[in-house]
C-alpha positions as CSV (number, residue, x, y, z in Angstrom):
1,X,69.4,33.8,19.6
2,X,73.3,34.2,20.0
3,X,74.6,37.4,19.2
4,X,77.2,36.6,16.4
5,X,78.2,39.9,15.7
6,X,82.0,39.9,14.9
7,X,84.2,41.8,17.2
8,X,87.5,41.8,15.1
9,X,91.1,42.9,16.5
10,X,93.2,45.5,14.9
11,X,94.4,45.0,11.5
12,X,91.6,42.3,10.2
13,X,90.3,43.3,6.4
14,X,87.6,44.9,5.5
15,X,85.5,42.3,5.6
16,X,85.8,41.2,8.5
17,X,85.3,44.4,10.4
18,X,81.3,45.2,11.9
19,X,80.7,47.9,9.6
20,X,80.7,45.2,6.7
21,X,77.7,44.1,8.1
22,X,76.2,46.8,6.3
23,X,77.4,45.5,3.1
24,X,76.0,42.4,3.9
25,X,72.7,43.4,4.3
26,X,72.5,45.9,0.8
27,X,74.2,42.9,-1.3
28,X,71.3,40.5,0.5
29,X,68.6,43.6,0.1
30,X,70.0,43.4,-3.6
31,X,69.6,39.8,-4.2
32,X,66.4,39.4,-3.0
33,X,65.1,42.0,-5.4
34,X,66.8,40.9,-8.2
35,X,66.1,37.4,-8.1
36,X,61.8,38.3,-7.1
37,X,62.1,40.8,-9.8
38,X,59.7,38.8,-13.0
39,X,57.8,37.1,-10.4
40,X,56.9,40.3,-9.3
41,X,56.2,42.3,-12.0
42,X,53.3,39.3,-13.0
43,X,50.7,40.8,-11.4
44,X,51.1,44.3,-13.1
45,X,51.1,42.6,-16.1
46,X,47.9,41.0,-15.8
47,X,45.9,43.1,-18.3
48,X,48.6,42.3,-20.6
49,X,48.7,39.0,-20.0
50,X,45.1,37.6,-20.1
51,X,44.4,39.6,-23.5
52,X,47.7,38.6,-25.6
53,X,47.4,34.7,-24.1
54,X,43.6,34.8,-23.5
55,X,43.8,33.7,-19.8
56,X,40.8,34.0,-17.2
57,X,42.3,35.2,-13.5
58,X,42.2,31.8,-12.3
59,X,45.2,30.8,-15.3
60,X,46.7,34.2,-13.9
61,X,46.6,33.5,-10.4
62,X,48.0,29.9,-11.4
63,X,51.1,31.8,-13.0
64,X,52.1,33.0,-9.8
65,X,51.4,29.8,-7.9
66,X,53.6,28.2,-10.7
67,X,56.7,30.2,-9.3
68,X,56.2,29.2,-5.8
69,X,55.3,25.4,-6.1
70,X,58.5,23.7,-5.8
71,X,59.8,26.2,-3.0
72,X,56.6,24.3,-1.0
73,X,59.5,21.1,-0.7
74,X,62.5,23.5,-2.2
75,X,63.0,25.7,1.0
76,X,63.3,22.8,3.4
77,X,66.3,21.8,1.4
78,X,67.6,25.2,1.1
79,X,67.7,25.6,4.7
80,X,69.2,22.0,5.2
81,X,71.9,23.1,2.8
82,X,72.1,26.9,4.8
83,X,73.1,24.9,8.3
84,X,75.2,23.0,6.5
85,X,77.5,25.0,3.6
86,X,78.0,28.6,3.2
87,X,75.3,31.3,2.2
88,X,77.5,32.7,-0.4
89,X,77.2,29.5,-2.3
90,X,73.5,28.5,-1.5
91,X,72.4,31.8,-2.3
92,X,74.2,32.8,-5.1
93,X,73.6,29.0,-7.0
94,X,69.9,29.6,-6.6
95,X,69.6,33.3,-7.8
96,X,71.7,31.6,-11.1
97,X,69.2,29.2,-11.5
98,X,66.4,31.9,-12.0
99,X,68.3,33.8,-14.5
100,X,69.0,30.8,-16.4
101,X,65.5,29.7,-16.4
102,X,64.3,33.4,-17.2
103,X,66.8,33.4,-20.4
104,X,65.7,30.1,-21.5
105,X,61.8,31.2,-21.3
106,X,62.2,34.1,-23.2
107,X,62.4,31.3,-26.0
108,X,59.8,29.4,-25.7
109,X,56.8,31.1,-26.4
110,X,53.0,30.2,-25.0
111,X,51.5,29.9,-21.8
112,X,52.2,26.6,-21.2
113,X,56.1,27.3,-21.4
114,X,55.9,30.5,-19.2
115,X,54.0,28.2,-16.3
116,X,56.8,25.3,-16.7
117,X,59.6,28.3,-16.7
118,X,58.2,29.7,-13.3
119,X,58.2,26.2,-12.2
120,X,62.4,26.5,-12.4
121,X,62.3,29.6,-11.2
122,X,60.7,28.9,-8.0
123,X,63.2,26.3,-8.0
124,X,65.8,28.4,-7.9
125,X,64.3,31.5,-5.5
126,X,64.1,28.5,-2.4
127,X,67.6,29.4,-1.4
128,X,67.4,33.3,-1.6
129,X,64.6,33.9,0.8
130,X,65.4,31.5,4.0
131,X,69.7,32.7,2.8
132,X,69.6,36.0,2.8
133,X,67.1,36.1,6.0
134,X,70.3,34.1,7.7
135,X,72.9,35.7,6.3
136,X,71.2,39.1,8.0
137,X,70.6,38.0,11.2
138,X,73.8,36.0,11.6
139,X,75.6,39.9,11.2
140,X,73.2,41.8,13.3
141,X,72.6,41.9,17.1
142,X,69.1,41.6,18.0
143,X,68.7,45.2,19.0
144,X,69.1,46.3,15.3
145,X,67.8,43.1,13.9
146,X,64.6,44.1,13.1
147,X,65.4,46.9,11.6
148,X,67.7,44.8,9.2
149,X,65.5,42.7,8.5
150,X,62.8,44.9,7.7
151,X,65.0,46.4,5.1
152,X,66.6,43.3,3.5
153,X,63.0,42.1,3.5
154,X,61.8,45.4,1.7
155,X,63.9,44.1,-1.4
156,X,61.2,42.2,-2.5
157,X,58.0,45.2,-2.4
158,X,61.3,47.0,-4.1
159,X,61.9,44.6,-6.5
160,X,57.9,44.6,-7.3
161,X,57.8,48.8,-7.6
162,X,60.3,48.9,-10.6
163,X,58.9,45.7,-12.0
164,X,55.5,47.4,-12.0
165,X,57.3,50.7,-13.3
166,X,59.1,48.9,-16.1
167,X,57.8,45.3,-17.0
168,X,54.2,46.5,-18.4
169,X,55.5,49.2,-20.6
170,X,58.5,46.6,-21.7
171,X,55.8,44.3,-22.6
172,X,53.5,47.1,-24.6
173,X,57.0,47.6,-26.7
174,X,58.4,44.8,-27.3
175,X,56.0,41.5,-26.2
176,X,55.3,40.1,-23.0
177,X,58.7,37.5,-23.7
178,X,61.2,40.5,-23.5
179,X,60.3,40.6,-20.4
180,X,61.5,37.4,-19.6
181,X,65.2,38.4,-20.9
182,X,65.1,41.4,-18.3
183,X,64.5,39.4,-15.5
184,X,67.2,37.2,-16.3
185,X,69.2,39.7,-16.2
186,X,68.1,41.4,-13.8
187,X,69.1,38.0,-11.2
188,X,72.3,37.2,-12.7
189,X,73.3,40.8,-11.4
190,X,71.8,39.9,-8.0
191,X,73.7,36.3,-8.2
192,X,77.0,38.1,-9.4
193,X,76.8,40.6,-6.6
194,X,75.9,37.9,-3.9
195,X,78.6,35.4,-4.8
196,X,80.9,38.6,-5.4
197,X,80.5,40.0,-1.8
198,X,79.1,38.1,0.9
199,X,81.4,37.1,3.7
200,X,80.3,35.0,6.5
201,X,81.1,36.8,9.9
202,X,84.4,36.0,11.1
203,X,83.4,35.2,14.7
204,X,81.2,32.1,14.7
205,X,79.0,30.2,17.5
206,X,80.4,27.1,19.5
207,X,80.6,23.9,17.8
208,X,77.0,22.3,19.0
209,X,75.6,24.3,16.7
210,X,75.6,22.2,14.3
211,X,75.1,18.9,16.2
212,X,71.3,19.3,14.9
213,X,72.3,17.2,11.9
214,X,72.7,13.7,14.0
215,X,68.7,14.9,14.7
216,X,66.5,13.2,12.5
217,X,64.3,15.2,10.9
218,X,61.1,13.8,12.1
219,X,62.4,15.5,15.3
220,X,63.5,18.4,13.8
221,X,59.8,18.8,12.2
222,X,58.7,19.0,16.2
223,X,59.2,22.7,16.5
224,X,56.4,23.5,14.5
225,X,54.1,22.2,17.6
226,X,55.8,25.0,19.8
227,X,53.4,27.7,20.7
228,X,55.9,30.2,18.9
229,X,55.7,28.5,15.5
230,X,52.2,27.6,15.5
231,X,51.3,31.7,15.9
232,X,54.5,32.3,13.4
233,X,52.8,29.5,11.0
234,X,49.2,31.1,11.3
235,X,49.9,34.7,11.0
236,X,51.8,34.1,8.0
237,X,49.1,31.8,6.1
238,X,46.9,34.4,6.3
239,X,49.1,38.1,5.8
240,X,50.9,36.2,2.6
241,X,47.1,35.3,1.3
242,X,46.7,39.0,1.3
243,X,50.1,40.1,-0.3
244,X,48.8,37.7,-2.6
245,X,46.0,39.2,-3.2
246,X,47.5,42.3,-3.1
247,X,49.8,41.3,-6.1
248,X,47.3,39.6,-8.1
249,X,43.9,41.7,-8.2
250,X,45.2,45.2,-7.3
251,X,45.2,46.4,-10.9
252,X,42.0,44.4,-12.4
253,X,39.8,45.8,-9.2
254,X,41.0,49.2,-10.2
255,X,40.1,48.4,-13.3
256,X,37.1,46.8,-13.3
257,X,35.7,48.0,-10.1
258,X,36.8,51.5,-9.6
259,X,37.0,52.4,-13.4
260,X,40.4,53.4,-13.4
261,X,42.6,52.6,-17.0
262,X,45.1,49.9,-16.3
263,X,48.1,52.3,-17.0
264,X,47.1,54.3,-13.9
265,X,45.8,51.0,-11.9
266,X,49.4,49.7,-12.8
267,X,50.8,52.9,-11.0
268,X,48.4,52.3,-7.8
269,X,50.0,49.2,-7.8
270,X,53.7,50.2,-8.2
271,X,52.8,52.9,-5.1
272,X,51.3,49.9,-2.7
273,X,54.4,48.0,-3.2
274,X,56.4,50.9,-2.6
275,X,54.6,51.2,0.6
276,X,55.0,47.7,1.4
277,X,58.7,48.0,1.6
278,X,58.6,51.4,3.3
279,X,56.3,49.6,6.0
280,X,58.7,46.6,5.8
281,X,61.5,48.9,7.1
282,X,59.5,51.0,9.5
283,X,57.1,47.9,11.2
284,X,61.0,46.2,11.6
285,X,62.1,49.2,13.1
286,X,59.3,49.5,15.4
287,X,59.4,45.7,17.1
288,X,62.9,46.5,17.8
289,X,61.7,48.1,20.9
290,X,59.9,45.6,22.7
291,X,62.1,42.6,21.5
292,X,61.0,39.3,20.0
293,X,57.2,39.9,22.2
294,X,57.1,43.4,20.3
295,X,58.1,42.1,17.1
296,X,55.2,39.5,17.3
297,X,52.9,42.2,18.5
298,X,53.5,44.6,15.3
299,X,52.4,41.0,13.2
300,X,49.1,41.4,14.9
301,X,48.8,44.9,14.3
302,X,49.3,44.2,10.2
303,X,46.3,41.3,10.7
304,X,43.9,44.0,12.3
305,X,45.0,46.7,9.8
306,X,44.7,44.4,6.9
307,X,40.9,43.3,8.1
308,X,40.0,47.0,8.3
309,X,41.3,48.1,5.1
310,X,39.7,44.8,3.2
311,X,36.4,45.6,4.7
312,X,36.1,49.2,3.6
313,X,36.8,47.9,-0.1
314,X,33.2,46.0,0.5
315,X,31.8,49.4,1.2
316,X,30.4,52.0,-1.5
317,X,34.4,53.5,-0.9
318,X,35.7,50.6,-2.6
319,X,34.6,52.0,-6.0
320,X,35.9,55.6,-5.6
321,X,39.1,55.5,-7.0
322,X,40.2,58.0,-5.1
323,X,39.6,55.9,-1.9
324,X,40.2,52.7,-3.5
325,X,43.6,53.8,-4.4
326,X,44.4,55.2,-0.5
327,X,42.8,51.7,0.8
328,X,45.4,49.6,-1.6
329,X,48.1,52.1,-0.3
330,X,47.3,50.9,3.1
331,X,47.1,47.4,2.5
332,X,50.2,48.0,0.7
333,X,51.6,49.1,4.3
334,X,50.7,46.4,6.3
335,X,49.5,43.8,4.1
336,X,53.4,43.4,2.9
337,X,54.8,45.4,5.4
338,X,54.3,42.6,7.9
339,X,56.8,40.3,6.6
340,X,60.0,42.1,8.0
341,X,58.9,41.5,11.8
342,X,57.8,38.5,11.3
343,X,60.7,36.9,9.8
344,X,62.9,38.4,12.7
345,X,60.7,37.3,14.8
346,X,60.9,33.9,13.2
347,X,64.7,33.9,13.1
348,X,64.9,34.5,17.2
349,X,62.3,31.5,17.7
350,X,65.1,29.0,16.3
351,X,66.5,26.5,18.1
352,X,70.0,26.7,18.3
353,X,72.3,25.8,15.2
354,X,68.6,25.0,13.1
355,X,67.9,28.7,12.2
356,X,68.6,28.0,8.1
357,X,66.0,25.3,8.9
358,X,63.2,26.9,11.1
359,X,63.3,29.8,8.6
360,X,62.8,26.9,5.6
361,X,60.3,25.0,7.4
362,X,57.9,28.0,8.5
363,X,58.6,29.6,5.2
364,X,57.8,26.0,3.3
365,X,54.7,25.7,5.2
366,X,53.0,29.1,4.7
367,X,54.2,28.1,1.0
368,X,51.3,26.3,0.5
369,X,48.8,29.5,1.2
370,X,51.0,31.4,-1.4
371,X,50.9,28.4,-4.0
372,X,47.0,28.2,-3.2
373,X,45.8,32.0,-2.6
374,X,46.3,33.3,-6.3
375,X,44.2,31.0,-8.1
376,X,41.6,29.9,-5.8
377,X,41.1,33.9,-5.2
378,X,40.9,34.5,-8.8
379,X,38.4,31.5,-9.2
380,X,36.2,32.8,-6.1
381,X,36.2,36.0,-8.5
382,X,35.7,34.4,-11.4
383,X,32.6,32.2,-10.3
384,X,31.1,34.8,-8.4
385,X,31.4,38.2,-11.0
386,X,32.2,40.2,-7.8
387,X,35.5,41.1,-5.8
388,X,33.3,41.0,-2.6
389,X,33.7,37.3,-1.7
390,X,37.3,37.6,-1.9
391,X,37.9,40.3,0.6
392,X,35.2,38.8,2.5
393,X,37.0,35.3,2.2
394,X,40.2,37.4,3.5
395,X,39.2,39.0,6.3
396,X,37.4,36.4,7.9
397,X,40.1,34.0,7.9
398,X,42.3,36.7,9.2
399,X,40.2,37.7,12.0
400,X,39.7,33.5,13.0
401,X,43.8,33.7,13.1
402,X,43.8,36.6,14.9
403,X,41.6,35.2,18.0
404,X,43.6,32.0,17.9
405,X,47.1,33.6,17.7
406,X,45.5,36.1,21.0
407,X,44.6,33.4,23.0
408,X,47.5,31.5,22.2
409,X,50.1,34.4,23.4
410,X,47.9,35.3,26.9
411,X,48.7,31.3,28.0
């Protein structure tokens, strides 16, 4: 990918000058936590939620697949709109459309309300993800890149930790539907502060870069049949199904498995996200050294680590809360850690002038995993009484990608 770092002469404003860059990527960092911020906080919440609405962890699972439904069509259009108009717009207009949603929910009371609510909301999140991924890299050479990336991907794990800090004792207080109000709020900031700052840089690529609209999609859609895209594609089904999982059945494992009371399981939980956005930085960091091959290499090093860490949950250490609580740390790490090298990773595979697109079509199609992991995970629970099946489920799948994504690199 083209370095489109800006190189200024004397006297240009602030904004325009290469140290803004780091501006960009806090207000971006910012944005993406604000507007993942309820979303979030759902799975801490979980105790909460199934005993005021009376929900099995299917109908909670399904809560989280509610928010990321429409982003399974929604991010192809976001990054149609990303190659087309600017970031500051895109962005901003979708993180407005999750706060509006969230204000409007706090309202209407009921689970069926709160599943059509995250419907909007997902609506609204399809620009911020594929956005602020462009705005970053279109500010950043590729030898700090990763490093970028990792930490304006680290806004979401950040966004979870004070959701998981805040939203369950919010809800003890004052009703799960307040905490609908503070994420509305909560994005508005991260909209006002988007649309407020952002600046594209002032030193642009050459004009073919956008000749990819005269491309008809159905061409467009061929990159996904590149050996880059197909490993991007299947590493990412499977490390989101674990975030997922991650997100979902952290605290009722601890809970139910490891004995430990769901104020303190909500803490493990607030710890492994914190650790997820601490790996995001640090795996980012780490695949800047060997380029876009060592940036694909860390994403395999996340799928072994992952596989590891859900099989020694299986064992007789997976009810120690001692060492269930370091193994969810861990998958913490790498089981969300993973998404900062892979995204950069994903931004460098991009054809020319079609990066807001690749980023929307890779990030659409491993949509469907995080639409279909939270509730088919908590119905392999539910039918089966055990946690077991579900790591089990995991790791195998991880492993299968793993041996295909190997082979696929060595030809």
């Amino acid at each position: 990918m083209t370095d489109v770092r800006p190189h200024p002469p004397t006297g240009t404003t602030s904004h325009q000058t290469p140290r803004y860059r780091w501006t960009i990527l806090g207000v971006a960092t910012f944005a993406q936590a604000a507007s993942g911020f309820f979303v979030q906080g759902i799975g801490a919440m979980g105790v909460h939620l199934q005993r005021d609405l009376h929900l099995s962890t299917a109908q909670l699972g399904l809560l989280l697949s509610a928010a990321q439904l429409v982003p399974l069509v929604g991010l192809l259009v976001a990054g149609e709109l990303l190659d087309r108009y600017n970031e500051r717009w895109v962005v901003g207009a979708g993180a407005s459309v999750v706060a509006v949603s969230l204000g409007l929910g706090s309202m209407a009371p009921g689970y069926a309300s709160l599943l059509l609510v995250l419907l909007m909301v997902g609506a609204g999140y399809s620009t911020v993800q594929p956005g602020g991924s462009k705005s970053v890299a279109s500010w950043f050479a590729e030898s700090q890149r990763g490093l970028a990336m990792g930490i304006r991907q680290a806004g979401l794990p950040l966004g979870g930790v004070f959701a998981a800090a805040v939203m369950p004792a919010l809800a003890t207080a004052l009703g799960w539907r307040a905490t609908l109000t503070l994420g509305g709020l909560v994005a508005l900031a991260g909209a006002a502060a988007f649309m407020g700052l952002y600046r594209r840089p002032p030193v642009h690529g050459p004009p073919q870069e956008r000749a990819h609209q005269d491309v008809t999609l159905r061409a467009r859609l061929r990159i996904l049949r590149e050996p880059p895209m197909v490993r991007i594609v299947l590493s990412g089904v499977c490390l989101v199904s674990v975030h997922s999982a991650v997100g979902v059945l952290t605290v009722l494992y601890l809970h139910e498995a490891a004995s430990i009371g769901a104020g303190d399981a909500a803490l493990v939980l607030v710890a492994a996200q914190g650790a997820g956005a601490a790996g995001r930085v640090c795996l980012a960091a780490w695949s800047d050294r060997g380029g876009s091959s060592g940036r694909y290499g860390t994403v395999m090093t996340c799928m072994v680590a992952v596989t590891a860490g859900m099989i020694a949950l299986m064992t007789p250490a997976g009810h120690s809360p001692v060492a269930a609580s370091l193994l969810f740390l861990w998958l913490g790490f790498f089981g969300i850690g993973w998404y900062g090298p892979w995204v950069a990773h994903l931004a460098e595979s991009a054809p020319p002038g079609q990066t807001g697109f690749a980023l929307g079509l890779a990030m659409a199609v491993t949509q469907v995993a995080i639409i279909l992991a939270p509730p088919s995970l908590g119905l392999l629970k539910d039918a089966t009484h055990s946690f077991t099946p579900v790591w089990g489920a995991l790791s195998a799948m991880t492993v299968l990608a793993l041996v295909i994504t190997a082979r696929g690199g060595r030809r």
